[in-house]
N, C-alpha and C positions, 0 to 999 in steps of 0.2 A: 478380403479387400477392405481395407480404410475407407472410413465415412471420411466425405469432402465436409468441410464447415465451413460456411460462409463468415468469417472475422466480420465483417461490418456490418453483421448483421445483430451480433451478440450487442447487447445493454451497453458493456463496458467499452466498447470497440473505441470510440471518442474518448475518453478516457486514459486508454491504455495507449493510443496512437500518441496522444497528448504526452503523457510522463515518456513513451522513449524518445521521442523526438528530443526532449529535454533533457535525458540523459544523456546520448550519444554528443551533447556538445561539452559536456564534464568529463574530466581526467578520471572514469570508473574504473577502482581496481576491484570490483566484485559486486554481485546482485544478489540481492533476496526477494522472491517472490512468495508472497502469503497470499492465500485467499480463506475464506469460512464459505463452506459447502453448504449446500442443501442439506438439514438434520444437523447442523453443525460442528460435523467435521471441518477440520483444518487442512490443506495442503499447504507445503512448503518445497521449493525448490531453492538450491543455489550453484549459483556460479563463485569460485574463488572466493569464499567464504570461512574465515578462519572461527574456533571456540571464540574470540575474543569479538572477533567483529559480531556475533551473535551477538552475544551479552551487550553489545554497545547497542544494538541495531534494537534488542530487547527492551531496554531501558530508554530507549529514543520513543516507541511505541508505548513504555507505561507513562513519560514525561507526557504524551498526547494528551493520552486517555486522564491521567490526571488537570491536564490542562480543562480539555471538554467539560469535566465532573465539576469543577468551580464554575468555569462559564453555568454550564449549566442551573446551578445550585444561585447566582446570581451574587456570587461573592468576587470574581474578577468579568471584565468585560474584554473576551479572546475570541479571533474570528479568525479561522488556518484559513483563507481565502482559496491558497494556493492548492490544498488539496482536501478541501469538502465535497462532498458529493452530494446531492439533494436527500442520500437514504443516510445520510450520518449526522 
């Protein structure tokens, strides 16, 4: 038998409620889901997901993390408002 999980009870539930509501009003022809695990495994899932769309979607995530790394460093002043989280 399957564990019941209560969704809104999980950290992220606010969060995750937040981005699909905001997806499902956008023309999506495909989803990628990431997360970093406890020990720092990775999980990834997708939906209609092409080699190509990775590589973009890859590169959209190092364009962040480079973004972050200046903010950070105090050489550009960058604030993603729209999707910070209080642990990022």
């Amino acid at each position: 038998m399957s564990e019941t999980i209560n969704l809104n009870a999980l950290p992220y539930a606010e969060w995750l409620e937040k981005a699909l509501h905001g997806l499902v009003k956008m023309p999506v022809e495909g989803i990628c889901f990431t997360a970093i695990l406890k020990g720092g495994e990775a999980y990834t899932n997708y939906y209609n997901i092409s080699m190509m769309n990775k590589l973009t979607i890859a590169g959209l995530i190092q364009q962040d993390a480079t973004l972050d790394s200046l903010a950070a460093n105090g050489f550009i002043e960058y604030a993603d408002e729209e999707n910070e989280s209080p642990n990022d």
